[in-house]
ROGULUM-819378 format. One record per residue (C-alpha): chain; x, y, z. Coordinates in steps of 0.5 Angstrom, whole numbers, plus 500, padded with zeros to 3 digits. Layout:
<site><kette>A</kette><xx>X</xx><yy>Y</yy><zz>Z</zz></site>
...
***
This chain:
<site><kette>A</kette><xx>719</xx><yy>717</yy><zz>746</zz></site>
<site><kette>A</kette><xx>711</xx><yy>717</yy><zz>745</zz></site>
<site><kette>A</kette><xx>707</xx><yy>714</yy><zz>740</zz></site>
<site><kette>A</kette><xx>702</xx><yy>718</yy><zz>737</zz></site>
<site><kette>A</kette><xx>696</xx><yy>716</yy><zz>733</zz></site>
<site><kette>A</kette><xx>692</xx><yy>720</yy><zz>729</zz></site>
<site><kette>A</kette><xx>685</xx><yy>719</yy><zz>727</zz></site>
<site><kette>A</kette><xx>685</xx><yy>717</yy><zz>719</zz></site>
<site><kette>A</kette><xx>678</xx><yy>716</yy><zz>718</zz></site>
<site><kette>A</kette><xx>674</xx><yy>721</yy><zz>713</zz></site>
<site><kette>A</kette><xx>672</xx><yy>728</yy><zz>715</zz></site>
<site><kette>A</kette><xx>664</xx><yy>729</yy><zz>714</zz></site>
<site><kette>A</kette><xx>667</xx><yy>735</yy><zz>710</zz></site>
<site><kette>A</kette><xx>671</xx><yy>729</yy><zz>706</zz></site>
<site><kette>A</kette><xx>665</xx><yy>724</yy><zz>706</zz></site>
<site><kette>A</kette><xx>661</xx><yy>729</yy><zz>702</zz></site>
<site><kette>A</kette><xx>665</xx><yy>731</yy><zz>698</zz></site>
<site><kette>A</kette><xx>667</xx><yy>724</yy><zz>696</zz></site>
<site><kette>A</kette><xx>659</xx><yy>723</yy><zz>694</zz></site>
<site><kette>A</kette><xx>658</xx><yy>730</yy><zz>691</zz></site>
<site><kette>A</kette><xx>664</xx><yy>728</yy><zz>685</zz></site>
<site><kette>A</kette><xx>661</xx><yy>721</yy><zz>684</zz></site>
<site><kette>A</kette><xx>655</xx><yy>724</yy><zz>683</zz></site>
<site><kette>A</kette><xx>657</xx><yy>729</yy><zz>678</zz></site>
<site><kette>A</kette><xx>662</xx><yy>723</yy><zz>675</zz></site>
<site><kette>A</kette><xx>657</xx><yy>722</yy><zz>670</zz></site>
<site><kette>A</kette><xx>653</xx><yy>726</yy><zz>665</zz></site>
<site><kette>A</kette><xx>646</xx><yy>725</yy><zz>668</zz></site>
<site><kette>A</kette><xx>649</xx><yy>725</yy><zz>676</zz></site>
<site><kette>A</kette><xx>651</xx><yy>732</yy><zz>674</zz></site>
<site><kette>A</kette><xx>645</xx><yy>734</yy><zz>671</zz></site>
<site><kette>A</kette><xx>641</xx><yy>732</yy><zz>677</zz></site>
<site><kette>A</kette><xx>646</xx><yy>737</yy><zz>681</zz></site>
<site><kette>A</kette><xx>646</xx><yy>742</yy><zz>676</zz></site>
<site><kette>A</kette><xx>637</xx><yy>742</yy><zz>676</zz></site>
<site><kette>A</kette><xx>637</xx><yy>741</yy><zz>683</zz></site>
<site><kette>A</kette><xx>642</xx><yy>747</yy><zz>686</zz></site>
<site><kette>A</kette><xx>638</xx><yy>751</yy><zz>681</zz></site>
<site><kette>A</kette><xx>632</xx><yy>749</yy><zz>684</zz></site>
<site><kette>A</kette><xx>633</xx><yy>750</yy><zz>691</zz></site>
<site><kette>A</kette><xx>637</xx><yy>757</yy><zz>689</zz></site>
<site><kette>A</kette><xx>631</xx><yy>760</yy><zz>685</zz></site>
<site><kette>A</kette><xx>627</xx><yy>758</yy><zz>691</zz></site>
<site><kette>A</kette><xx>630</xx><yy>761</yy><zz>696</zz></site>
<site><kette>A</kette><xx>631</xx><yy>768</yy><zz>692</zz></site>
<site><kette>A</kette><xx>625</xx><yy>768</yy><zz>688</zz></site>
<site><kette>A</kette><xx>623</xx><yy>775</yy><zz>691</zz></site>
<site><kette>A</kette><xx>629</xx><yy>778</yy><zz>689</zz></site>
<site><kette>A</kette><xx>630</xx><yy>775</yy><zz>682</zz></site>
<site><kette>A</kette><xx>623</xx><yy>776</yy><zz>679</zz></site>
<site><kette>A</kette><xx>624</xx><yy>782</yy><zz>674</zz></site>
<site><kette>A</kette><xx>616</xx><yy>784</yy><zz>675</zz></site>
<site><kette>A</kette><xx>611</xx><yy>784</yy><zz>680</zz></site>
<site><kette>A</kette><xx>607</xx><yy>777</yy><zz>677</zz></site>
<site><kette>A</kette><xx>601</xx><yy>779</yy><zz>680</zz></site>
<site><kette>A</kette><xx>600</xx><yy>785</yy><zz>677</zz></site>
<site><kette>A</kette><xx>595</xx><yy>786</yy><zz>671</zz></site>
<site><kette>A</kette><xx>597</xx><yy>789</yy><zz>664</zz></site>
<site><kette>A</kette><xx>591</xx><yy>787</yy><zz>659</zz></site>
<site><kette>A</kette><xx>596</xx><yy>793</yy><zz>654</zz></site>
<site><kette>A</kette><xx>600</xx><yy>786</yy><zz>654</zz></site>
<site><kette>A</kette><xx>596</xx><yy>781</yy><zz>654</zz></site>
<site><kette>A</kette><xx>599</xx><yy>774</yy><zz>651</zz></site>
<site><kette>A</kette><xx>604</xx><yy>778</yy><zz>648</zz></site>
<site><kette>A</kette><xx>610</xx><yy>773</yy><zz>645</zz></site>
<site><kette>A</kette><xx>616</xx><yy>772</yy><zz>648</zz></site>
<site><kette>A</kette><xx>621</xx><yy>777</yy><zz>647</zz></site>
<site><kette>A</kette><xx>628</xx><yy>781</yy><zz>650</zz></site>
<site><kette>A</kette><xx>623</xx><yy>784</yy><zz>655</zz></site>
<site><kette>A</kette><xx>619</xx><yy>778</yy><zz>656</zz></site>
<site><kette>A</kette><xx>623</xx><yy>772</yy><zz>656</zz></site>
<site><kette>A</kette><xx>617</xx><yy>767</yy><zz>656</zz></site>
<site><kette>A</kette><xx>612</xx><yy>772</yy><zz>654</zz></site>
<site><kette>A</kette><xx>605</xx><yy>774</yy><zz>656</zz></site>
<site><kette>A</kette><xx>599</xx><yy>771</yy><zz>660</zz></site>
<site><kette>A</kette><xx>591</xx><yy>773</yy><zz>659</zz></site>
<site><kette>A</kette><xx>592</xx><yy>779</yy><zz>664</zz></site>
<site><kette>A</kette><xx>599</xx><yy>781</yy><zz>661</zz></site>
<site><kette>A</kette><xx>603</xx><yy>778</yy><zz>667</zz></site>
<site><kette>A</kette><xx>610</xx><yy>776</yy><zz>666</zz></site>
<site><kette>A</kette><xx>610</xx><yy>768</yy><zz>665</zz></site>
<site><kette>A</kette><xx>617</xx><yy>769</yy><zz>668</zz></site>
<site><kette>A</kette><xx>617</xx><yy>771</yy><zz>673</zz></site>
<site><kette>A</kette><xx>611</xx><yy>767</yy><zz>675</zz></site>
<site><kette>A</kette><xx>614</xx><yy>761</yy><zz>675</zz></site>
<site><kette>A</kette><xx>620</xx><yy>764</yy><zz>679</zz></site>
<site><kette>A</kette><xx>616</xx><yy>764</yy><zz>685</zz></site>
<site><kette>A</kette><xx>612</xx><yy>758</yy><zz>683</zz></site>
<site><kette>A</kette><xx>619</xx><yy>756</yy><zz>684</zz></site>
<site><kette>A</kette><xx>618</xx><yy>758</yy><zz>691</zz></site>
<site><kette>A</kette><xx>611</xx><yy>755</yy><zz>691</zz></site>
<site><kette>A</kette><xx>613</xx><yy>749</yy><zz>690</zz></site>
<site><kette>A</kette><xx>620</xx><yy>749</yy><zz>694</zz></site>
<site><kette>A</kette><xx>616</xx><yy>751</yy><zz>700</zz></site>
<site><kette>A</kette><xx>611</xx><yy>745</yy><zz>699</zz></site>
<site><kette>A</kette><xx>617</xx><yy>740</yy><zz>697</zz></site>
<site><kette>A</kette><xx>620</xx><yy>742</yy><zz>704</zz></site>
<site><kette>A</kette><xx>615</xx><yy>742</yy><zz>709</zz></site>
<site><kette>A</kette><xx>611</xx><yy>736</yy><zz>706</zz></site>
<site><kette>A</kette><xx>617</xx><yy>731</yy><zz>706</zz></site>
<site><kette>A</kette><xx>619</xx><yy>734</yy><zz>712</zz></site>
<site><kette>A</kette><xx>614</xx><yy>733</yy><zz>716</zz></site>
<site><kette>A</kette><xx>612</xx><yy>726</yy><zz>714</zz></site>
<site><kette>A</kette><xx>618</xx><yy>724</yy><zz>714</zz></site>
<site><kette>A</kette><xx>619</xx><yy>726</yy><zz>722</zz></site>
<site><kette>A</kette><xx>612</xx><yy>723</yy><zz>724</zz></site>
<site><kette>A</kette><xx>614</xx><yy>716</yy><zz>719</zz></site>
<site><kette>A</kette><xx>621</xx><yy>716</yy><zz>723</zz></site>
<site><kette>A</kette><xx>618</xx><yy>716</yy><zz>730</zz></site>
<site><kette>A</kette><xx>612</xx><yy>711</yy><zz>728</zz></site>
<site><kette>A</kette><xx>617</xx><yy>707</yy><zz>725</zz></site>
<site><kette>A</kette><xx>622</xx><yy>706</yy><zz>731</zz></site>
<site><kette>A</kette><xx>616</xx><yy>706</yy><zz>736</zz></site>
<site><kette>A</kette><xx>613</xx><yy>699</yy><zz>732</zz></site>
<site><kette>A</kette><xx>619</xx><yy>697</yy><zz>731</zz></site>
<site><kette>A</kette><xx>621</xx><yy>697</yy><zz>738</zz></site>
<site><kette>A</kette><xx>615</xx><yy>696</yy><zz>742</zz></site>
<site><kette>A</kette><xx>610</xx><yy>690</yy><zz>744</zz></site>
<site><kette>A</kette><xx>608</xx><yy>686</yy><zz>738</zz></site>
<site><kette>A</kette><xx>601</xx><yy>689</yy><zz>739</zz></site>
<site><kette>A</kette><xx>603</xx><yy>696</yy><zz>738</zz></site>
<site><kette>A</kette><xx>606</xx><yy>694</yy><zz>732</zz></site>
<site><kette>A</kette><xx>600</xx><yy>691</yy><zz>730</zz></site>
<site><kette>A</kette><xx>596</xx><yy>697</yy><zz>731</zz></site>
<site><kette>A</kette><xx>601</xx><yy>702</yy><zz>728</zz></site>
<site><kette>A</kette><xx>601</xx><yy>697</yy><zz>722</zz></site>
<site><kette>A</kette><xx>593</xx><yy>697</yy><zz>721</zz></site>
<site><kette>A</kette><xx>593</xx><yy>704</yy><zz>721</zz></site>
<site><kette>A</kette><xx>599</xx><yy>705</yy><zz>716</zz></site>
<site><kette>A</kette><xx>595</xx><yy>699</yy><zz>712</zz></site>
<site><kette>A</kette><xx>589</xx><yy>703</yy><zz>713</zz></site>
<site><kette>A</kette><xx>591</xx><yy>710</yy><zz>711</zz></site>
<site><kette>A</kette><xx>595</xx><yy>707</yy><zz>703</zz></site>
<site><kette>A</kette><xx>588</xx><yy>704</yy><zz>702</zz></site>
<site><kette>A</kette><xx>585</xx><yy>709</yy><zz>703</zz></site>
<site><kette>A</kette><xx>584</xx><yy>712</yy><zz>694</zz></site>
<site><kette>A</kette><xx>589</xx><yy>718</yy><zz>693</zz></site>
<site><kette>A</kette><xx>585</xx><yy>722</yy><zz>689</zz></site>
<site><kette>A</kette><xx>578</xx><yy>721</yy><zz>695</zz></site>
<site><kette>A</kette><xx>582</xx><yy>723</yy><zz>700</zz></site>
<site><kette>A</kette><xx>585</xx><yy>730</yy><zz>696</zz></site>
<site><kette>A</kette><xx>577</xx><yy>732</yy><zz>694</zz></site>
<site><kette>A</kette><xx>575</xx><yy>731</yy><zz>702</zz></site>
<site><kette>A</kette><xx>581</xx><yy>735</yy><zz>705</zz></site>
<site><kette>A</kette><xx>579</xx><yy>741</yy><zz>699</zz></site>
<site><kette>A</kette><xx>572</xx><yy>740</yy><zz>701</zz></site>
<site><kette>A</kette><xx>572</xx><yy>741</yy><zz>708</zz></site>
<site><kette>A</kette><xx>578</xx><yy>746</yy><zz>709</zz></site>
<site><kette>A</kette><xx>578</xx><yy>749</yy><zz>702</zz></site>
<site><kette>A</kette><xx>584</xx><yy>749</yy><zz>696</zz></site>
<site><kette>A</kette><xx>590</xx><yy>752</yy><zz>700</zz></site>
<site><kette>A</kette><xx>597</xx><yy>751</yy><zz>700</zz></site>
<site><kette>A</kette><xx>596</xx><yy>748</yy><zz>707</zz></site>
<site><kette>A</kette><xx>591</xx><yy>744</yy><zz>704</zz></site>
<site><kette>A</kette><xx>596</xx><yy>741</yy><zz>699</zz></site>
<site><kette>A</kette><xx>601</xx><yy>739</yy><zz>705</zz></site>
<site><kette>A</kette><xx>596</xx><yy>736</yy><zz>709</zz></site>
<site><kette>A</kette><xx>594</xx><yy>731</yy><zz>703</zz></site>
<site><kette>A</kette><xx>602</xx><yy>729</yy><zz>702</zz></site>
<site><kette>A</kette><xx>604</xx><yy>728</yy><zz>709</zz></site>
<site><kette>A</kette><xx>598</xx><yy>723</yy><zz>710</zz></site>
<site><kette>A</kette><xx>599</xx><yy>720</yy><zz>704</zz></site>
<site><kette>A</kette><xx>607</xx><yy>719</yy><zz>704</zz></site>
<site><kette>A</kette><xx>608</xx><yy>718</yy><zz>712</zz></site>
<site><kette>A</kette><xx>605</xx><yy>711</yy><zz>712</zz></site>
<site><kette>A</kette><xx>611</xx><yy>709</yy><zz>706</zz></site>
<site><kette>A</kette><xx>616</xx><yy>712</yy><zz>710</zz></site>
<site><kette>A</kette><xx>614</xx><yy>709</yy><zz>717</zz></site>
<site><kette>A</kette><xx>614</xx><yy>701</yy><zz>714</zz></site>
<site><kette>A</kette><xx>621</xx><yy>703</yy><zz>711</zz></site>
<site><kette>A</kette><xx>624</xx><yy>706</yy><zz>718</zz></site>
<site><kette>A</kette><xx>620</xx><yy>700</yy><zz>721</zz></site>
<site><kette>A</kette><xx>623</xx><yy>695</yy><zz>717</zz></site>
<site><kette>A</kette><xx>631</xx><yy>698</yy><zz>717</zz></site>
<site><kette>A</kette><xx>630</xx><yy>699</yy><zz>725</zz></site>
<site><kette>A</kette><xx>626</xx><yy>690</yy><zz>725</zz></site>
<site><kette>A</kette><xx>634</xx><yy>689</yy><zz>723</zz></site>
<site><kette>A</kette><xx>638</xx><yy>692</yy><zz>727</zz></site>
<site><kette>A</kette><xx>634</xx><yy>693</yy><zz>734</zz></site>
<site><kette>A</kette><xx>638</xx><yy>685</yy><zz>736</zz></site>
<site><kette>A</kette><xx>645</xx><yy>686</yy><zz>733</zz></site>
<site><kette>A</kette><xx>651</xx><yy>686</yy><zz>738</zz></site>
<site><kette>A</kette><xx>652</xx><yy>693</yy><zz>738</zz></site>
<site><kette>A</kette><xx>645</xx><yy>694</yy><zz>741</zz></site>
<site><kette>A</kette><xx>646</xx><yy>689</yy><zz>745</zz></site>
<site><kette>A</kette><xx>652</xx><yy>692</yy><zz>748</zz></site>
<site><kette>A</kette><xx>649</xx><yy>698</yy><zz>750</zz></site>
<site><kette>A</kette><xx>642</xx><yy>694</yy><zz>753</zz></site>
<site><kette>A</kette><xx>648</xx><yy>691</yy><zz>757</zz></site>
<site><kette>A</kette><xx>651</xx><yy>697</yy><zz>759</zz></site>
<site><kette>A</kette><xx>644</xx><yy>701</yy><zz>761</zz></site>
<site><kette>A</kette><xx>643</xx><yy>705</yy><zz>756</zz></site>
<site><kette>A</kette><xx>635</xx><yy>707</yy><zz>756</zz></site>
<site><kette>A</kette><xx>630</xx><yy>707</yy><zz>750</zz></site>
<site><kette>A</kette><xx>631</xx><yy>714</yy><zz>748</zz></site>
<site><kette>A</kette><xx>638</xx><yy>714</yy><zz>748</zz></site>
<site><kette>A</kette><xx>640</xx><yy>707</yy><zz>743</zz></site>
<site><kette>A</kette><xx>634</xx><yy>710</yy><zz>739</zz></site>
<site><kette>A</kette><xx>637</xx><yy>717</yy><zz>738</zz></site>
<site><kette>A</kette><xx>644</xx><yy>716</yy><zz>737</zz></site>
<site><kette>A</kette><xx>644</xx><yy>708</yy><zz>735</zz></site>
<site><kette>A</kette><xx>639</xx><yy>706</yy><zz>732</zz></site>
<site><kette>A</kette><xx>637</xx><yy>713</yy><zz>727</zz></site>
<site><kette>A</kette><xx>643</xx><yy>715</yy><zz>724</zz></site>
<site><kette>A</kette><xx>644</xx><yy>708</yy><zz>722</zz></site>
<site><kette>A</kette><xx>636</xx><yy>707</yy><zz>718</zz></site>
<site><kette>A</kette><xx>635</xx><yy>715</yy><zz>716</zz></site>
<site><kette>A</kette><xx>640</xx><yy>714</yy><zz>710</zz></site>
<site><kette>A</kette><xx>635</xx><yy>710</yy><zz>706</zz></site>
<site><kette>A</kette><xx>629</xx><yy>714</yy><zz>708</zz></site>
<site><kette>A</kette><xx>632</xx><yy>721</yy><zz>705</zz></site>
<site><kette>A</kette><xx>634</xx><yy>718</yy><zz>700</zz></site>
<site><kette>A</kette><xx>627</xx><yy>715</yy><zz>698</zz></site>
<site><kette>A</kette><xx>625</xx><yy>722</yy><zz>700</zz></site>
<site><kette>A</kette><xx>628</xx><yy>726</yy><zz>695</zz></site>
<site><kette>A</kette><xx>625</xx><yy>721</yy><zz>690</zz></site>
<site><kette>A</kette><xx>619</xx><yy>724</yy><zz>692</zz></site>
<site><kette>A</kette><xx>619</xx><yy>730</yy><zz>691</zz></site>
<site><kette>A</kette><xx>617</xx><yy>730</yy><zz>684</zz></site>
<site><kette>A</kette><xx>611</xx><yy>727</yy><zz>687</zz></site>
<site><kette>A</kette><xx>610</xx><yy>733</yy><zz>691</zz></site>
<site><kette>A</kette><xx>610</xx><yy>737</yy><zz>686</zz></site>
<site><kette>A</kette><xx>606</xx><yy>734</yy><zz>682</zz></site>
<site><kette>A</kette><xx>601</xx><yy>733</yy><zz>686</zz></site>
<site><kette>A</kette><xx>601</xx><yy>740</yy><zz>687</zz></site>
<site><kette>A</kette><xx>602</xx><yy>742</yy><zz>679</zz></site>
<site><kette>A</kette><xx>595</xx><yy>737</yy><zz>678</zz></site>
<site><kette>A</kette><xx>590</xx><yy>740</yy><zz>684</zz></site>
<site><kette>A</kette><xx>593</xx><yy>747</yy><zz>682</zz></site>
<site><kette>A</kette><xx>591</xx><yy>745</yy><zz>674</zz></site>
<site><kette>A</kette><xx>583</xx><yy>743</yy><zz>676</zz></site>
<site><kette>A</kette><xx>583</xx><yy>749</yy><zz>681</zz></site>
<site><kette>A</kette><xx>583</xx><yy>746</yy><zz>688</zz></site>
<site><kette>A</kette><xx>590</xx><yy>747</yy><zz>689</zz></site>
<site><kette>A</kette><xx>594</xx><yy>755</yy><zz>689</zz></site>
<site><kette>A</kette><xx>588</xx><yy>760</yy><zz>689</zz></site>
<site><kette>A</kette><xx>589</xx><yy>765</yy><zz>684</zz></site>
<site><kette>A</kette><xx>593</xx><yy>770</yy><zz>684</zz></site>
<site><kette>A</kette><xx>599</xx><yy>766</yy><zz>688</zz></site>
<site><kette>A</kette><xx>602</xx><yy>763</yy><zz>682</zz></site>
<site><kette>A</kette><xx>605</xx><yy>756</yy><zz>681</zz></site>
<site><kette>A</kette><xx>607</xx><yy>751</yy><zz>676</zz></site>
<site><kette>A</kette><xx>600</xx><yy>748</yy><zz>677</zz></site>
<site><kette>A</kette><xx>596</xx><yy>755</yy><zz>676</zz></site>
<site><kette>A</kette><xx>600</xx><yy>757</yy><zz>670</zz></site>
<site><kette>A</kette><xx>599</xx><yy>751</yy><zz>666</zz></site>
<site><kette>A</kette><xx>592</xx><yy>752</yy><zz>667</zz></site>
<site><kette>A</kette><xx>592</xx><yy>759</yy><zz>664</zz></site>
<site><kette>A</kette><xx>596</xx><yy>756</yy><zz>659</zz></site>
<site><kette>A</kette><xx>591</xx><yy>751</yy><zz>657</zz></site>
<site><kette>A</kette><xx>585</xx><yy>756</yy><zz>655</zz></site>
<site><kette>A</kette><xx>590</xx><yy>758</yy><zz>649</zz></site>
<site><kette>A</kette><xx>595</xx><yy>752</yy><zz>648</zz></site>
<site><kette>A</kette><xx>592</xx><yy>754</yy><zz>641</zz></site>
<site><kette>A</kette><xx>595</xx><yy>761</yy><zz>639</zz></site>
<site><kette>A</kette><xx>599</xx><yy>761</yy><zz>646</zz></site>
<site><kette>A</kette><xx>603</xx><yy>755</yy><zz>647</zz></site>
<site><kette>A</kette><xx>609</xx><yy>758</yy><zz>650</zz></site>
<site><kette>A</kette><xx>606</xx><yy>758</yy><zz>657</zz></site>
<site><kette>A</kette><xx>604</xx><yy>752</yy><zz>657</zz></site>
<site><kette>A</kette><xx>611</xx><yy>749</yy><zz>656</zz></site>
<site><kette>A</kette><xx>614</xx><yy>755</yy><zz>660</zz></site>
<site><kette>A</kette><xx>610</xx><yy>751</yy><zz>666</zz></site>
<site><kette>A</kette><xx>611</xx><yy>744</yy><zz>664</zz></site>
<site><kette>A</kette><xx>619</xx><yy>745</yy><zz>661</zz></site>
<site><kette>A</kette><xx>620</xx><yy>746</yy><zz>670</zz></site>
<site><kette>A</kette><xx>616</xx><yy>740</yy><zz>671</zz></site>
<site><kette>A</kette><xx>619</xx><yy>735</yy><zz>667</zz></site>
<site><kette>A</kette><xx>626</xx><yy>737</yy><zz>669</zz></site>
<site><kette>A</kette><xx>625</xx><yy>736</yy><zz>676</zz></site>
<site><kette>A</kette><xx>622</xx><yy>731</yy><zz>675</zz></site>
<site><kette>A</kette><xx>628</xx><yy>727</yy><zz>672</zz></site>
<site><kette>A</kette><xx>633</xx><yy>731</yy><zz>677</zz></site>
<site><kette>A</kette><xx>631</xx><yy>729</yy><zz>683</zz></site>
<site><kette>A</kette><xx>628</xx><yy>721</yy><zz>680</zz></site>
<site><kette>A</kette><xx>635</xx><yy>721</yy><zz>677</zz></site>
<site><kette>A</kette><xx>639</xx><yy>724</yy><zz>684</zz></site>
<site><kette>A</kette><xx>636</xx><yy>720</yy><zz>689</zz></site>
<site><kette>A</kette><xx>637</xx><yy>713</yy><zz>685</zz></site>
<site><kette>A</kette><xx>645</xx><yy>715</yy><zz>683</zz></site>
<site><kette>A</kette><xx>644</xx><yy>716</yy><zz>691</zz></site>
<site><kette>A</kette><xx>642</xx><yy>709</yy><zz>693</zz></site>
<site><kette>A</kette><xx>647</xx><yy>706</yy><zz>688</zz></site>
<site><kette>A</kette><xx>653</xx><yy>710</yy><zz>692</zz></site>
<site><kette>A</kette><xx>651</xx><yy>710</yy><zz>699</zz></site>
<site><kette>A</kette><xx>648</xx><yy>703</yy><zz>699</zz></site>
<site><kette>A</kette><xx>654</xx><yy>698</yy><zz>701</zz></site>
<site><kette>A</kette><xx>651</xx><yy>692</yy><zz>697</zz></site>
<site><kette>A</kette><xx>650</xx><yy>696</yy><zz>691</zz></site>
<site><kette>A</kette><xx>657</xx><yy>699</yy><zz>690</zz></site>
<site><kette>A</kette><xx>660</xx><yy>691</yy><zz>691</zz></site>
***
């Protein structure tokens, strides 16, 4: 008679699903999931959903108020507030995903590559991450729009190279306490190469904080780009944007306060949602804090 042993641990299916109910178990968990799928669906569906084209120009309608036909009402040309800031949703995911992408990349393999190489590369990499995060925010943003002009490129630039430091510490420091444990050790031993321990020991073990730090920064992100937009150095006019819509909205807060709080209501929510996800994400997946 033969034994049979199956395999009881979790499927990835089953893991997610766990964090997903623990997250939407409290009020604010499952708001954050609510926000944060809305956020990613209209998005992605900005082209689709908006009820009018949110370039073109009715001066008949101009700062109409909200009504059945314009939900949100009307800017100074006549363009549905609406469906502006459908697809400066679009704007603002694209620019979430590519900035954070990528600086999380380039922190991720500079990280490792401190952490895991001579000491007086460690040092190089350290001075010049110091270096970047020294350097003012605001200066830096003002040199990039200078020299290649206010752009959605632009935008992603300024955050990849003032995120990516903040990203290469975190994975340096998670790698600097696992680069001697036993596990590695055994592999070291048994001949596996630099790449391979980095790639299949060493990475899965360290990009769980990482991410979790990024989805709290996505709001930085966005508010970056709502803040370079509102002063006219971000999202050229006409693309719209959350930025460019508060900036419109601003000339006529007086008569028109509708598009001022049709443009900050997504900020703010966004805001919360992703800092509120990402917390309720530390608080489950870190082992020390579930204890």
């Amino acid at each position: 008679m033969t034994d049979i042993t199956t395999d009881k641990r979790p499927t990835r299916a089953a893991r997610i699903g766990r964090v997903l109910l623990e997250l939407c178990s409290s009020p604010l968990g499952a708001f954050s999931c609510v926000v944060v799928a809305m956020f990613f669906v209209v998005g992605l569906t900005a082209d689709f959903i908006t009820p009018y084209d949110p370039v073109k120009i009715n001066v008949r309608d101009k700062l109409a108020g909200p009504s059945w036909e314009h939900w949100l009402g009307t800017d100074q040309l006549g363009r549905d507030v609406f469906s502006r800031l459908i697809v400066g949703t679009k704007v603002a995911l694209y620019l979430a995903i590519t900035s954070v992408s990528i600086a999380l990349a380039i922190g991720t393999v500079l990280g490792m590559l401190a952490a895991f190489t001579t000491q007086w590369i460690d040092w190089v990499l350290l001075l010049i991450f110091d270096t970047v995060r020294s350097f003012p925010g605001v200066m830096f943003a003002l040199t990039v729009v200078a020299l290649f002009g206010p752009s959605v490129n632009s935008i992603v630039v300024i955050i990849v190279v003032s995120t990516f430091p903040s990203y290469a510490r975190l994975i340096r420091t998670q790698v600097m306490t696992l680069r001697n444990a036993e596990f590695i050790e055994a592999q070291r031993s048994m001949g596996a190469s630099l790449p391979r321990i980095l790639r299949l020991h060493i990475l899965p073990n360290v990009i769980g904080p990482a991410l979790i730090v990024a989805s709290m920064d996505v709001p930085l992100v966005i508010g970056v780009e709502a803040g370079l937009s509102f002063l006219g150095l971000g999202v050229r006019p006409p693309t719209p944007s959350w930025g460019t819509i508060l900036n419109d909205g601003f000339s006529f807060i007086r008569n028109t306060p509708w598009i001022v709080f049709a443009g900050g209501l997504p900020l703010i929510l966004t805001t919360v949602a992703f800092t509120s996800l990402g917390e309720k994400l530390r608080d489950i997946l870190d082992p020390k804090l579930r204890k």
